[in-house]
FIVOPA-936736 format. One record per residue (C-alpha): y, x, z; residue in three letters. Coordinates in nm, 4 decimals, padded with zeros to 6 digits. Each point is the difference from the previous one (the first is absolute). Example, Ala and Ser with C-alpha at 12.3 -4.5 7.8 and 13.67 -1.06 7.14 Angstrom:
site y=-00.4500, x=01.2300, z=00.7800, resn=ALA;
site y=00.3440, x=00.1370, z=-00.0660, resn=SER;
//
This chain:
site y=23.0502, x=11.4507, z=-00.1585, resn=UNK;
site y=00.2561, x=-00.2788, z=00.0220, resn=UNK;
site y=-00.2603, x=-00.2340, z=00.1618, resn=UNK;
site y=-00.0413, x=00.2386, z=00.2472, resn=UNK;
site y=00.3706, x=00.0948, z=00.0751, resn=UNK;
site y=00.0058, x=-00.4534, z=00.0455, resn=UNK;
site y=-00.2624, x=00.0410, z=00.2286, resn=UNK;
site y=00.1417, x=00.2159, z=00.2425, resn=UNK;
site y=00.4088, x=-00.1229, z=-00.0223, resn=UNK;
site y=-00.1517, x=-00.3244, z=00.1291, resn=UNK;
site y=-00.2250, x=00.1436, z=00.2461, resn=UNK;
site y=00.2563, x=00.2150, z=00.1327, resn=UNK;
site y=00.2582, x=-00.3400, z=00.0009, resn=UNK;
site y=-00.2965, x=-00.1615, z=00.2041, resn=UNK;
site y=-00.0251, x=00.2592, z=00.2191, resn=UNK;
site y=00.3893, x=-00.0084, z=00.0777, resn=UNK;
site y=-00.0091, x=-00.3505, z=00.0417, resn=UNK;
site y=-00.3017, x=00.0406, z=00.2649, resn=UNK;
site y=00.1650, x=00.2519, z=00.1713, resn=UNK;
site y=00.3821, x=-00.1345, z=00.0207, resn=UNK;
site y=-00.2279, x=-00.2641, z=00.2261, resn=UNK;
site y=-00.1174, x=00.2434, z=00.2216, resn=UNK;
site y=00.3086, x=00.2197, z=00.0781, resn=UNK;
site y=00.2261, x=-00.1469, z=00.2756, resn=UNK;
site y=00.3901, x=-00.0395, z=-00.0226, resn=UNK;
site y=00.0406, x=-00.0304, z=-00.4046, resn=UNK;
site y=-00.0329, x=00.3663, z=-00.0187, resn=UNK;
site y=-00.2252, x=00.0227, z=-00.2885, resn=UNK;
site y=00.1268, x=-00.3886, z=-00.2049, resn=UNK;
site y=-00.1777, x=-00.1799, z=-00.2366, resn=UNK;
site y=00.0107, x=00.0396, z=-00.3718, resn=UNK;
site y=00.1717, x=-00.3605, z=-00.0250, resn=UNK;
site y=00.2427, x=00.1490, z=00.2268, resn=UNK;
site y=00.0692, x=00.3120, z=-00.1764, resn=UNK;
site y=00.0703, x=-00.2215, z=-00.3424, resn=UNK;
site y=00.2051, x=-00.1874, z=00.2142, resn=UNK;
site y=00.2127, x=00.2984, z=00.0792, resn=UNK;
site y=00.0082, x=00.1159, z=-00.3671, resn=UNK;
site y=00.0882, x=-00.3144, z=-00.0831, resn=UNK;
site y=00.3107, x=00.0958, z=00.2635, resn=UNK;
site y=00.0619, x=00.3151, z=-00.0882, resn=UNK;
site y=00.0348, x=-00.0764, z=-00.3497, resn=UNK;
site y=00.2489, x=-00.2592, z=00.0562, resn=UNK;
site y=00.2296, x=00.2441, z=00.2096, resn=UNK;
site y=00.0636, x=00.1375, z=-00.3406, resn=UNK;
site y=-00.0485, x=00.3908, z=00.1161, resn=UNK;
site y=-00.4189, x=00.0296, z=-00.0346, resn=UNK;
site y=00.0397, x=00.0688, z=-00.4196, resn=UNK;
site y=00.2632, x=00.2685, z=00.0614, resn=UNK;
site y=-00.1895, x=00.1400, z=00.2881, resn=UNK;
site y=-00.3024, x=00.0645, z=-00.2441, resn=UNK;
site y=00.1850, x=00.1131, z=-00.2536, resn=UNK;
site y=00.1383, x=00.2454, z=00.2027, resn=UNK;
site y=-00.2882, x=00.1354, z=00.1480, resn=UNK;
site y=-00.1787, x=00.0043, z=-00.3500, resn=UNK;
site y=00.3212, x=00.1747, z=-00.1639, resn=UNK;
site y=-00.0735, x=00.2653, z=00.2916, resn=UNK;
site y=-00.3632, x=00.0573, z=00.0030, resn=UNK;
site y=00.0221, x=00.0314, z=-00.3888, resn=UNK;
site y=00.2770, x=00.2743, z=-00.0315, resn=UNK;
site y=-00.1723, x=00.1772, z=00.3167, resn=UNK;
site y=-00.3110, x=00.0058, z=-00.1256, resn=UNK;
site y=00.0896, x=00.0440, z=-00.4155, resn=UNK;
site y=00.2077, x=00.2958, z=00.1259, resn=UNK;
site y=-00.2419, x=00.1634, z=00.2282, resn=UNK;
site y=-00.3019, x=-00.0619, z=-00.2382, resn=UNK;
site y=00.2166, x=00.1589, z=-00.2831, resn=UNK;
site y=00.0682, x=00.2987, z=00.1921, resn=UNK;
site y=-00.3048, x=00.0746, z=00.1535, resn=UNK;
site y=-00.1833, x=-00.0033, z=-00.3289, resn=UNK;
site y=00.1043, x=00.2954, z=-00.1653, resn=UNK;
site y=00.0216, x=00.2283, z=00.3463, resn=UNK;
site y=-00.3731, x=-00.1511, z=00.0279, resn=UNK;
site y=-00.0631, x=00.1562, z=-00.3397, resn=UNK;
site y=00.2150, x=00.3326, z=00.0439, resn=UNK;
site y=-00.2287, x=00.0839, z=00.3622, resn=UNK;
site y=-00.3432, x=-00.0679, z=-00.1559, resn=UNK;
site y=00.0756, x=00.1838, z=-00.3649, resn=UNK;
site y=00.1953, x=00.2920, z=00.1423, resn=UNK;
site y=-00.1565, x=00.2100, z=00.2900, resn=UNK;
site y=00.3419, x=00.1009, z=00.0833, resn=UNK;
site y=00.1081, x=-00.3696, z=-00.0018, resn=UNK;
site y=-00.3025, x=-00.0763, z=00.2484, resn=UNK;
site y=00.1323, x=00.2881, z=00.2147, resn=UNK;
site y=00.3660, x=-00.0758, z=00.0242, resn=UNK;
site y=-00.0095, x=-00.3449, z=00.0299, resn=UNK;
site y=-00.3242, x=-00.1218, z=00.1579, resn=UNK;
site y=00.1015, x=00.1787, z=00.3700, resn=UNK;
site y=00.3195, x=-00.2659, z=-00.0660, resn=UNK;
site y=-00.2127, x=-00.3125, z=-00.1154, resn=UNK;
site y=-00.2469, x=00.0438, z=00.3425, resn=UNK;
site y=00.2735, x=00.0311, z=00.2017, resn=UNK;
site y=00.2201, x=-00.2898, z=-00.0769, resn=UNK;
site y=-00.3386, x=-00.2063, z=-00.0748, resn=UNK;
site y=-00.0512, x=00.0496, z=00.4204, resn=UNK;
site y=00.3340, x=-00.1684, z=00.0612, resn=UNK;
site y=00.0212, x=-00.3417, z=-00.0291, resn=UNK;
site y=00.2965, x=-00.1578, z=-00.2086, resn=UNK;
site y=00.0734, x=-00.2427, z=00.2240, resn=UNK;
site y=00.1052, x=00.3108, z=00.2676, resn=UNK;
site y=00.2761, x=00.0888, z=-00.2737, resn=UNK;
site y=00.1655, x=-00.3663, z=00.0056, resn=UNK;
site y=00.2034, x=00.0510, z=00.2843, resn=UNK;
site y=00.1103, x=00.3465, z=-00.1514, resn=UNK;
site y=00.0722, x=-00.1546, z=-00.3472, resn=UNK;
site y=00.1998, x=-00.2757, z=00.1595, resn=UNK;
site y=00.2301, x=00.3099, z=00.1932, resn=UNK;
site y=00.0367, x=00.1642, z=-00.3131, resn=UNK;
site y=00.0364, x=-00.2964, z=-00.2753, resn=UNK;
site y=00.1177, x=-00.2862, z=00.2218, resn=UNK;
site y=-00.1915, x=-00.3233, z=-00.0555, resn=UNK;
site y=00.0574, x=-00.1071, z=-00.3634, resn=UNK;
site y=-00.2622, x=00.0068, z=-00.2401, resn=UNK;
site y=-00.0181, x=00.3948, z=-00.0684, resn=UNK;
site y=-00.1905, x=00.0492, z=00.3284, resn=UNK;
site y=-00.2439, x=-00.2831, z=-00.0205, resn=UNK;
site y=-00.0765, x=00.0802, z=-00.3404, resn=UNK;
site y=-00.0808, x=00.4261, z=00.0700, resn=UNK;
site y=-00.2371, x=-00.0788, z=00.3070, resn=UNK;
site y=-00.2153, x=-00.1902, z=-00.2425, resn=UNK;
site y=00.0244, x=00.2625, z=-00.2807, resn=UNK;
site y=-00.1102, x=00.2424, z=00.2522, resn=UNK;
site y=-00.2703, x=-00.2865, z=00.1414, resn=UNK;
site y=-00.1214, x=00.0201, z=-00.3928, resn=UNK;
site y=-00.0058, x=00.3578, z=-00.1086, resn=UNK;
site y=-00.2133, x=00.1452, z=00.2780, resn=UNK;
site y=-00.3184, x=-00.1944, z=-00.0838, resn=UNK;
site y=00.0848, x=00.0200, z=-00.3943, resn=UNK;
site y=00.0645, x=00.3813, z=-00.0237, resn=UNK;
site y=-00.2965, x=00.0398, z=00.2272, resn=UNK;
site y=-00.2205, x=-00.2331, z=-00.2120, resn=UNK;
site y=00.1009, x=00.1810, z=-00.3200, resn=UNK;
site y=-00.0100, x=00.3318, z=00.1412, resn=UNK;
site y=-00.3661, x=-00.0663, z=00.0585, resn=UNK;
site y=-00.0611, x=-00.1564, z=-00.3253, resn=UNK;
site y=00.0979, x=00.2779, z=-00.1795, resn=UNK;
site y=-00.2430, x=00.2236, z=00.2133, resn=UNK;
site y=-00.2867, x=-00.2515, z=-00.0196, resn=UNK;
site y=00.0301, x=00.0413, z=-00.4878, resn=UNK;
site y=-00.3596, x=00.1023, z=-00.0567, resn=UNK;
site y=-00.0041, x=00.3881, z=-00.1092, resn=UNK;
site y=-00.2072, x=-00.0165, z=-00.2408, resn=UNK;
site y=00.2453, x=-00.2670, z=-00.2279, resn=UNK;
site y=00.2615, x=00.3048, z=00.0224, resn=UNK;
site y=-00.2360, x=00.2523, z=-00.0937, resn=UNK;
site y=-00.1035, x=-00.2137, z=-00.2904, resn=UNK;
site y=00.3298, x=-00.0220, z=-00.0887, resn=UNK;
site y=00.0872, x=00.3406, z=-00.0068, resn=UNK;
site y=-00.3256, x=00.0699, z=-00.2019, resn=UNK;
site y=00.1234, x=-00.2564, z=-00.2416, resn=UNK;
site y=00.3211, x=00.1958, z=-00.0352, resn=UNK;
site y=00.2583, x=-00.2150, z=00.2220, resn=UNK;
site y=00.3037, x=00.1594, z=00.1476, resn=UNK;
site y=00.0829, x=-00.0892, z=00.3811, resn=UNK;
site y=00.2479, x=-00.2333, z=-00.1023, resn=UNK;
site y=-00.2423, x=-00.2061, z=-00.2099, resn=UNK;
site y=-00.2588, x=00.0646, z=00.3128, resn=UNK;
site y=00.2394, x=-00.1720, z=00.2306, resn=UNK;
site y=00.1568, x=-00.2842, z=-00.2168, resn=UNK;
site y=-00.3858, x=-00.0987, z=-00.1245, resn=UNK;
site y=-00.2384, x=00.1203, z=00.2274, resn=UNK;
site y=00.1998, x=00.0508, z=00.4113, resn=UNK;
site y=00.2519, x=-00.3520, z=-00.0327, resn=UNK;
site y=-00.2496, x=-00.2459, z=-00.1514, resn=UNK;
site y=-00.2761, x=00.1797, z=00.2578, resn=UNK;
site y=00.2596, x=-00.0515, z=00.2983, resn=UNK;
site y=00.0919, x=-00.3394, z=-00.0914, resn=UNK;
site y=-00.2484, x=-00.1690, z=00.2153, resn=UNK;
site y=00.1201, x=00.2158, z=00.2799, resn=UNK;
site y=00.3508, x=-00.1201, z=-00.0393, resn=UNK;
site y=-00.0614, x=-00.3646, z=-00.0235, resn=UNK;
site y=-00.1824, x=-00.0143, z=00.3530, resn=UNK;
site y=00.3145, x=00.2185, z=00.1147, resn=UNK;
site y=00.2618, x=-00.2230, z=-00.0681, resn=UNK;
site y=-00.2075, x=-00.3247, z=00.1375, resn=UNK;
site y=-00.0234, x=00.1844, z=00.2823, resn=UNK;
site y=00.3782, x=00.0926, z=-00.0350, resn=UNK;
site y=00.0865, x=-00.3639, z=-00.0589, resn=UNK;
site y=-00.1853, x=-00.1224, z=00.3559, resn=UNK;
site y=00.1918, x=00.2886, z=00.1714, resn=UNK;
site y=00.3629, x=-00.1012, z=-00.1942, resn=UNK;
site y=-00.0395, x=-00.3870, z=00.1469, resn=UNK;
site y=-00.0662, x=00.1214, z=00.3340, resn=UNK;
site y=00.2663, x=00.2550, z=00.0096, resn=UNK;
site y=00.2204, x=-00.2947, z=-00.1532, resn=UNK;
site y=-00.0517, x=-00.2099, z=00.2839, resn=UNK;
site y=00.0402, x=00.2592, z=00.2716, resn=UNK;
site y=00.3242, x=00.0904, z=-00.1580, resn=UNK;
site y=00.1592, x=-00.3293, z=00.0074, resn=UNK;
site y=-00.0976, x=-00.0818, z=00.3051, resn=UNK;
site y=00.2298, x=00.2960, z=00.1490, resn=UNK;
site y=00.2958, x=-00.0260, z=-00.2926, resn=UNK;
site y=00.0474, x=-00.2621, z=-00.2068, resn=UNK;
site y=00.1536, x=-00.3779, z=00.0052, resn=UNK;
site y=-00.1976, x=-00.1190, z=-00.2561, resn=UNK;
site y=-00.4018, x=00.0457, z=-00.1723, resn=UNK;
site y=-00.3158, x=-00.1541, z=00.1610, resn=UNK;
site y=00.0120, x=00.2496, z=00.2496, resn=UNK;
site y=00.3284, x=-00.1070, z=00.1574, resn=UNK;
site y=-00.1161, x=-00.3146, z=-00.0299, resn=UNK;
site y=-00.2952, x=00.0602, z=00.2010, resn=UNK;
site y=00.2569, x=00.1623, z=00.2593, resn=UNK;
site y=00.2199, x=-00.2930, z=00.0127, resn=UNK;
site y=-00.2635, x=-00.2622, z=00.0396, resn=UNK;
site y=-00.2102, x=00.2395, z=00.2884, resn=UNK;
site y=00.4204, x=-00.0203, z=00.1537, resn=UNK;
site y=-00.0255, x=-00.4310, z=00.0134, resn=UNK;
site y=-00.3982, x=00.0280, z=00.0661, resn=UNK;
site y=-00.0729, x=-00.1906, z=-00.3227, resn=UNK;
site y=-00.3261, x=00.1024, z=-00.0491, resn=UNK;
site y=-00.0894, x=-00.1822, z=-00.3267, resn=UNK;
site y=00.2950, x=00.1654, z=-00.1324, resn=UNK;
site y=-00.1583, x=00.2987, z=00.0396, resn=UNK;
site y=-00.2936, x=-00.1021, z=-00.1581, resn=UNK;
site y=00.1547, x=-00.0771, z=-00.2866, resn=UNK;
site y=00.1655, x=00.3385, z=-00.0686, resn=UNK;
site y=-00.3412, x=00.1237, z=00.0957, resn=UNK;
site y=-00.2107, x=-00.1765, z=-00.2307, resn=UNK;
site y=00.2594, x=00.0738, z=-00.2869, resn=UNK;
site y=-00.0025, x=00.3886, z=00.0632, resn=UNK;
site y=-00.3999, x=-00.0495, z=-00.0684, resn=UNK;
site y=00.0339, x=-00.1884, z=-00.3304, resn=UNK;
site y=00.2454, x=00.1817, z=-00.2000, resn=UNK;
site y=-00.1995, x=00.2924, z=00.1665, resn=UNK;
site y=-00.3254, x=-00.1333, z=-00.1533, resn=UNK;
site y=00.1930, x=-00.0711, z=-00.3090, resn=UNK;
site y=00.1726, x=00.3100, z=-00.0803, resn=UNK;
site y=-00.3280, x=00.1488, z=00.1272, resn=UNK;
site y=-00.2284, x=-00.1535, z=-00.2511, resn=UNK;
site y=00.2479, x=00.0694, z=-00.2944, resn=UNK;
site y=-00.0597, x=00.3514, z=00.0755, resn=UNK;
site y=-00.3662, x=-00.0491, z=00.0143, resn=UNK;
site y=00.0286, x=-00.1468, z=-00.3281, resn=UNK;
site y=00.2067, x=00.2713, z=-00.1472, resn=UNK;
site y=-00.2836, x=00.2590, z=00.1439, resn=UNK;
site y=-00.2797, x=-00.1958, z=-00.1767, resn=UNK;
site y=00.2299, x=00.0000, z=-00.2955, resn=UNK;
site y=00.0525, x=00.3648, z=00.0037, resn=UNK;
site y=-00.3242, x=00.1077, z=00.0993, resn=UNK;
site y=-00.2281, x=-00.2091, z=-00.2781, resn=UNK;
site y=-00.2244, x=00.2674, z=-00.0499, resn=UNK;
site y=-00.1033, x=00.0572, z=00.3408, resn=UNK;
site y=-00.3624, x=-00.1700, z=00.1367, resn=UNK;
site y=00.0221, x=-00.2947, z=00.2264, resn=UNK;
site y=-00.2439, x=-00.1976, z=00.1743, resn=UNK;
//
């Protein structure tokens, strides 16, 4: 698999290269340009603190959203009142996008960290409760039933049979989550922020320095990819037992 993940990096950096030839007026610059501009942006002294911030953001967000979401996952698929009180809520707010609520977060909670932070925990918890919700529906009947024949309780059901059953579920929720908790991320500090790759997208699309921009870009992607393929390891991890091709 790693040969193959070679393969492409450097046919997509050929591509890039091919194309940053063809597109007029240095909108889309080389890849020995955009090193260049790293190279820059590093020496400004503000690109380590503007990932760290951004990171620090997406990883309360999303840790907070992920944690809640869980367990009102679980209470809507175990409990048929649970399903019926909360899942009118959960289809509701899952129509609205979370980047709609930034300017109403920023009224109410100013523009420190508080608001930045909630608009990606919402971002998060839609697609995780939603995942998990389902997960629990989707535990094969017939392991309960054998359960119950074996003399199991519902509590024993549900910590042996429903979680490690809706794990798998969960998993490919919150990698879903995570993609939605970068983009919300960026969105958020473009409109309120003075710091994170975001703003500095914003302030380099201000001076038109298009590498710039590039840079924050291709960052975003990476730690993406890389926070992304921890929790792909984790699932894998979790979910030994399960058949794979």
């Amino acid at each position: 698999m790693a040969v193959y993940y070679g393969l492409t990096i450097a046919a997509g950096f050929l591509v890039w290269q091919a194309m940053s030839r063809v597109v007029a007026d240095g909108l889309l610059p080389s890849p020995v340009t955009v090193a260049q501009a790293f190279r820059g942006e590093y020496a400004r002294g503000t690109l380590v603190d503007d990932v760290v911030t951004s990171v620090r953001r997406v990883a309360l967000g999303f840790v907070f959203g992920v944690s809640a979401a869980v367990p009102i996952g679980f209470l809507m698929g175990w409990y048929r009142w649970g399903r019926g009180l909360l899942e009118p809520w959960v289809q509701f707010f899952r129509t609205i996008p979370a980047l709609a609520l930034i300017p109403l977060y920023v009224l109410m909670f100013g523009i420190g960290e508080f608001p930045k932070v909630l608009v990606i925990a919402v971002a998060t918890f839609l697609p995780t409760v939603v995942a998990t919700y389902q997960g629990v529906l989707d535990v094969d009947g017939t392991l309960i039933k054998a359960a119950r024949v074996l003399g199991a309780g519902d509590g024993i059901i549900f910590r042996r049979v429903v979680v490690p059953a809706s794990l798998p579920f969960i998993l490919v929720g919150a990698r879903l989550a995570l993609g939605n908790a970068w983009g919300t991320l960026v969105a958020a500090e473009l409109i309120a922020s003075s710091s994170g790759l975001g703003f500095l997208i914003q302030r380099s699309a201000l001076y038109f320095e298009i590498p710039s921009i590039f840079v924050a870009i291709i960052l975003i992607g990476v730690i993406g990819l890389a926070m992304d393929r921890a929790v792909a390891l984790l699932h894998r991890k979790a979910t030994h037992w399960q058949e794979r091709r």
